[in-house]
C-alpha positions as CSV (number, residue, x, y, z in Angstrom):
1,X,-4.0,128.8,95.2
2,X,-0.9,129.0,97.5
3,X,-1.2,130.7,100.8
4,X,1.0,133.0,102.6
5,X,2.5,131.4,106.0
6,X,2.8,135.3,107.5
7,X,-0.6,136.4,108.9
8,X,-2.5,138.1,111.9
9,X,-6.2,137.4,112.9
10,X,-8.0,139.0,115.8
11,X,-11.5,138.7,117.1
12,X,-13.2,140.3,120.2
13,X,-16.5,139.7,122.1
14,X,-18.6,141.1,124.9
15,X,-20.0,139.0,127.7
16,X,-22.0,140.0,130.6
17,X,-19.3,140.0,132.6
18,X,-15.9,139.7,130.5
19,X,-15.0,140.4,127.4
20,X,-12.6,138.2,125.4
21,X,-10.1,138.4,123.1
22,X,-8.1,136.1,120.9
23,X,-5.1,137.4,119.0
24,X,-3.1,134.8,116.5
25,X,-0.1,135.5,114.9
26,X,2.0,133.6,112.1
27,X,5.8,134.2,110.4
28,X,7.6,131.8,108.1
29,X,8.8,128.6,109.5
30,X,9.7,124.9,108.5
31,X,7.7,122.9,110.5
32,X,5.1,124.0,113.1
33,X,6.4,125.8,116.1
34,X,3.1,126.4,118.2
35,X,3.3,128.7,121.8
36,X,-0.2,129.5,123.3
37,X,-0.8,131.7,126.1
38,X,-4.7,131.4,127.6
39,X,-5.8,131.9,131.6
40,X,-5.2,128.9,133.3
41,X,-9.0,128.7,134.2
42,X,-8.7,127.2,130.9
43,X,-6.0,125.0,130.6
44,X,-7.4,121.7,130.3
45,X,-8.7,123.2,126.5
46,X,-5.3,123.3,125.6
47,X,-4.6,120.4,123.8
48,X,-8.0,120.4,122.2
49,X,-7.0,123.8,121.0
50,X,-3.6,123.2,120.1
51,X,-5.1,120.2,117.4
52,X,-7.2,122.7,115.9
53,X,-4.6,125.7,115.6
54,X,-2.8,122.7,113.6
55,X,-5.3,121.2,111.8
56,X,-6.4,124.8,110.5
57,X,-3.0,126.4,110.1
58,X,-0.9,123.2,109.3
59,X,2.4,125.4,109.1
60,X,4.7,128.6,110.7
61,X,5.9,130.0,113.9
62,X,2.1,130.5,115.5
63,X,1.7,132.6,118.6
64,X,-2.1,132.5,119.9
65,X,-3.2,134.5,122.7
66,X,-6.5,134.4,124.4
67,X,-7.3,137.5,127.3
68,X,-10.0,137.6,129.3
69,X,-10.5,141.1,130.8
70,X,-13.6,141.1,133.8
71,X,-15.5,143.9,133.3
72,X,-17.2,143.8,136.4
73,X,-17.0,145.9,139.3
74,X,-16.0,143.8,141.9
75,X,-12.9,142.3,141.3
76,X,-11.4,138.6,141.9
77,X,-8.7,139.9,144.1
78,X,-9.4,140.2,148.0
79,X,-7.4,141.1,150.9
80,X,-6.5,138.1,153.4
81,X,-7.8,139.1,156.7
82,X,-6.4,136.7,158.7
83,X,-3.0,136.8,157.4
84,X,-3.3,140.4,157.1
85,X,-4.0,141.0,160.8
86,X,-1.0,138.1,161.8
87,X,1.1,140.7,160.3
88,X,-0.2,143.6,161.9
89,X,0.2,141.7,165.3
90,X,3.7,140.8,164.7
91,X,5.0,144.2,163.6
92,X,3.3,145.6,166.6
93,X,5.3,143.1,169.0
94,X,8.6,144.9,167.0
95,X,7.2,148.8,167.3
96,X,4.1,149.0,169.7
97,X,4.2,152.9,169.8
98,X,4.1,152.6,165.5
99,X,0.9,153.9,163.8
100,X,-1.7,151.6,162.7
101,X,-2.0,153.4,159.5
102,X,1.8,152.7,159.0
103,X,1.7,149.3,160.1
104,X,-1.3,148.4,157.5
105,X,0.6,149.9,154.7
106,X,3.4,147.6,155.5
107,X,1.5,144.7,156.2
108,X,-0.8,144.6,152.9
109,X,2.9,144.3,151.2
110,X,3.9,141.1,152.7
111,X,3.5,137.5,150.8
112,X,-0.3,136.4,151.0
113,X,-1.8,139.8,152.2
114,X,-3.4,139.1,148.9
115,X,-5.8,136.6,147.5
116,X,-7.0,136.2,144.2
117,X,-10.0,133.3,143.9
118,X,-9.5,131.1,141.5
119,X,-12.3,131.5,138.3
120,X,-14.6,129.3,137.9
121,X,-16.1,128.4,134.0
122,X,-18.8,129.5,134.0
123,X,-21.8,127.2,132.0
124,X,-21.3,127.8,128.4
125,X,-18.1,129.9,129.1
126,X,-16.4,128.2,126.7
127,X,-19.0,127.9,123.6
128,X,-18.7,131.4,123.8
129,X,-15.2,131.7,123.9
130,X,-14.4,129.1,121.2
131,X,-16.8,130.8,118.3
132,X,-14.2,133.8,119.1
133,X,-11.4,131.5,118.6
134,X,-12.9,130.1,115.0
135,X,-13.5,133.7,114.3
136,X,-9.7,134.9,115.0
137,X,-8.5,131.8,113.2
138,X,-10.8,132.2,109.9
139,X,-9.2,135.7,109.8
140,X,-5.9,135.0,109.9
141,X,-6.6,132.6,107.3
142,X,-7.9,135.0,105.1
143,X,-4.9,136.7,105.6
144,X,-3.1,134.1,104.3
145,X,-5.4,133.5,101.4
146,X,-5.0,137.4,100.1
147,X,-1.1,137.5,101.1
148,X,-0.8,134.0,98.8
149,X,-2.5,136.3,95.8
150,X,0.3,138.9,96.2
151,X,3.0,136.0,96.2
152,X,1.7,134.4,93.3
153,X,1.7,137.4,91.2
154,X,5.3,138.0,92.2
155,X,6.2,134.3,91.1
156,X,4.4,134.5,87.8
157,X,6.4,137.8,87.1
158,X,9.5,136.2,87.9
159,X,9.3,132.7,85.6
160,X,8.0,135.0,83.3
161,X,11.4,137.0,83.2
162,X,13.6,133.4,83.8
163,X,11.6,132.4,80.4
164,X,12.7,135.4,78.3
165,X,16.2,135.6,79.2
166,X,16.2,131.8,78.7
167,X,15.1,132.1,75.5
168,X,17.3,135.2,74.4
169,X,20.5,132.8,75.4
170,X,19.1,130.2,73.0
171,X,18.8,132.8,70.6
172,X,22.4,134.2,70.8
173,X,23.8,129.8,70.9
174,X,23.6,130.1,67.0
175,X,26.1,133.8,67.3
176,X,28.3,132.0,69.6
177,X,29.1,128.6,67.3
178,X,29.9,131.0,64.7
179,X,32.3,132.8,67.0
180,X,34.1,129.6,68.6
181,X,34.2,128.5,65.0
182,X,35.8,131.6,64.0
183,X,38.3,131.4,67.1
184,X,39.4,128.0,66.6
185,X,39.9,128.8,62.3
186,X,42.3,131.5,63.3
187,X,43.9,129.8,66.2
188,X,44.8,127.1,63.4
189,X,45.7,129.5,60.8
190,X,48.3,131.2,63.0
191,X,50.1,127.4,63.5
192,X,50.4,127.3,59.7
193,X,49.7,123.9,59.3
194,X,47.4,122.0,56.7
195,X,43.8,121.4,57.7
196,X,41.8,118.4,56.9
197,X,38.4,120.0,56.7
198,X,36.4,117.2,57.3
199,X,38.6,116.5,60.4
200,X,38.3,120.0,61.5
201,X,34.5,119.5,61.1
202,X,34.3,116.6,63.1
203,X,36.2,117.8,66.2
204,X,34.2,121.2,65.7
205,X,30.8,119.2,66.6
206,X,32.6,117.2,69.0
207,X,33.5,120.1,70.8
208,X,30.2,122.1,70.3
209,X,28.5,118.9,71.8
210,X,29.8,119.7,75.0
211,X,28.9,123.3,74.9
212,X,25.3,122.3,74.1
213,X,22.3,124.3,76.0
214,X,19.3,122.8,74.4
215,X,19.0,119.5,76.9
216,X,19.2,122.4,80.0
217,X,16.9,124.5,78.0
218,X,14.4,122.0,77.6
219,X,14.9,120.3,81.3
220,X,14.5,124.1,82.8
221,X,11.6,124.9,80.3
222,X,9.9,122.2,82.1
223,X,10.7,123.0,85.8
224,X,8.9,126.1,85.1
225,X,6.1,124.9,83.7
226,X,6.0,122.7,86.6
227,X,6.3,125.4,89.5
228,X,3.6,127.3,87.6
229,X,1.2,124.3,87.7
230,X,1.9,123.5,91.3
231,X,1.2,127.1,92.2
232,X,-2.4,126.5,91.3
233,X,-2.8,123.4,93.1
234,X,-5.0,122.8,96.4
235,X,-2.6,121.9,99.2
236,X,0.3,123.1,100.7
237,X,2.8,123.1,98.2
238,X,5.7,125.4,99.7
239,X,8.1,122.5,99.8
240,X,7.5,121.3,96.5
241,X,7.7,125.0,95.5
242,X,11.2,125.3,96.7
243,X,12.4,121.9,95.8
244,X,11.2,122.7,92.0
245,X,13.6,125.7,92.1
246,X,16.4,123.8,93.5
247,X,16.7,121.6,90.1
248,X,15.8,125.4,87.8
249,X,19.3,126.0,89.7
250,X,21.0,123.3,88.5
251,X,20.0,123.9,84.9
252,X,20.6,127.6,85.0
253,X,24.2,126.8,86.3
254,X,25.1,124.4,83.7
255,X,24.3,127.0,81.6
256,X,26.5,129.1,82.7
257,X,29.5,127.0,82.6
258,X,28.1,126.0,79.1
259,X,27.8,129.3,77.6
260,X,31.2,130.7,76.8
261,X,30.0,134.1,75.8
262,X,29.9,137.2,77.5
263,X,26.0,138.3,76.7
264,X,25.1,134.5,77.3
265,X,26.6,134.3,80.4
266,X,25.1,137.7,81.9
267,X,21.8,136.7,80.6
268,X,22.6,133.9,83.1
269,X,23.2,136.0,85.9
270,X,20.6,137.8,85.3
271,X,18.4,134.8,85.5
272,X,19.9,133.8,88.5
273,X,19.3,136.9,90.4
274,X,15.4,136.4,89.1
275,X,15.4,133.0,90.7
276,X,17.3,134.3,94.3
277,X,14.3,136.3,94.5
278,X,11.9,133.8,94.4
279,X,14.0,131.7,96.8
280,X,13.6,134.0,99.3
281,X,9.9,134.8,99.0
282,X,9.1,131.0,98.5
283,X,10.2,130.6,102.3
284,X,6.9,132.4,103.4
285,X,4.7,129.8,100.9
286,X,2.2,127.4,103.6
């Protein structure tokens, strides 16, 4: 079953003193293209992490997030006395008749009138915070999973179409030797000239040889019996996928340029427009 590389998983939970939240994203993309953003408390996960957002999601433009929010009353950020009341002194060496008031609302402005301690882990900090991490990654999988469902139908619909208007040109090639044969008859009989019939006969094949569909039929037949197979495979086949309607192209062109008739050749374009749109949703296949 082929997946979808678009997806979103999100998953929350509730600590004593924190609550977390991881948030993964995921849009189309040809290789892996990977940015994570996590509090730096945690940093030294991050290439730990960034193996398993790979090994799990193999493929896409990936944006992870984790947030840490404290829920606890007293907060990590203090003031910094000392620095604070350096500023305080200086400002009243510029303006000793200012208000203190004034002067602390200008000092706790300054660079470092702030502190924020750095957070420590915490014992088991982490186990907790990585079964949220499986938990956001599992859903965005399953996002995939159930977006892959709605792109498969959409294939199958589409070969399906491709197959019928392939086989409605096959079934108008017998319509058009009669015609070409008809066009070259008259285009002789207007020269007034004796025919050998056998000779006729023998550059008629000659000619119709080159004009013959069945070899594309039968290549393109198989291309799509092909895709069809690989979209029930295992792995990640969105490569394959798009490489298999890269040669259903070629065959559908040579139609084209093979058909010489008007209903044949807008039963090709037809088909070509059927194939564009798989082009364009095979991009988002894992």
């Amino acid at each position: 079953m082929i997946q979808s590389m678009t997806g979103f998983g999100k998953a929350t939970l509730q600590l004593p003193n924190k609550k977390v939240t991881v948030e993964v994203k995921s849009l189309n993309s040809k290789g892996l293209d990977l940015n994570v953003r996590m509090p730096q408390a945690y940093r030294e996960m991050e290439l730990g992490l960034r193996n398993q957002i790979a090994q799990m999601l193999e493929r896409g433009k990936i944006d992870f997030s984790i947030f840490i929010e404290n829920t606890t009353e007293v907060g990590s950020t203090k003031v910094n006395v000392p620095i604070l009341r350096a500023y305080i002194n200086q400002l009243k060496e510029i303006q000793p008749d200012a208000d203190e008031t004034e002067l602390m609302k200008m000092a706790i402005r300054m660079p470092d009138a702030l502190k924020t301690d750095r957070e420590d882990i915490e014992d088991g900090d982490w186990e907790d915070i990585q079964r949220v991490i499986d938990e956001a990654l599992k859903n965005i999988k399953d996002f995939r999973k159930s977006e892959g469902v709605a792109l498969e139908k959409e294939f199958l619909h589409r070969i399906a179409n491709i197959m019928t208007m392939m086989n409605e040109t096959v079934a108008l090639d017998g319509e058009r030797i009669k015609t070409v044969k008809e066009r070259l008859k008259a285009a002789i009989d207007e020269l007034k000239v004796t025919l050998d019939e056998n000779r006729f006969e023998q550059e008629l094949i000659f000619y119709l040889e080159k004009y013959d569909i069945t070899e594309e039929k039968v290549r393109l037949e198989n291309h799509m019996n092909y895709f069809i197979e690989t979209l029930a495979g295992n792995e990640a086949n969105g490569r394959k996928l798009g490489f298999i309607i890269q040669e259903m192209g070629r065959e559908i062109n040579t139609m084209g340029s093979k058909s010489n008739h008007a209903q044949m050749q807008k039963l090709v374009v037809q088909m070509k427009d059927e194939l564009e749109k798989i082009k364009e949703q095979v991009l988002n296949v894992l």
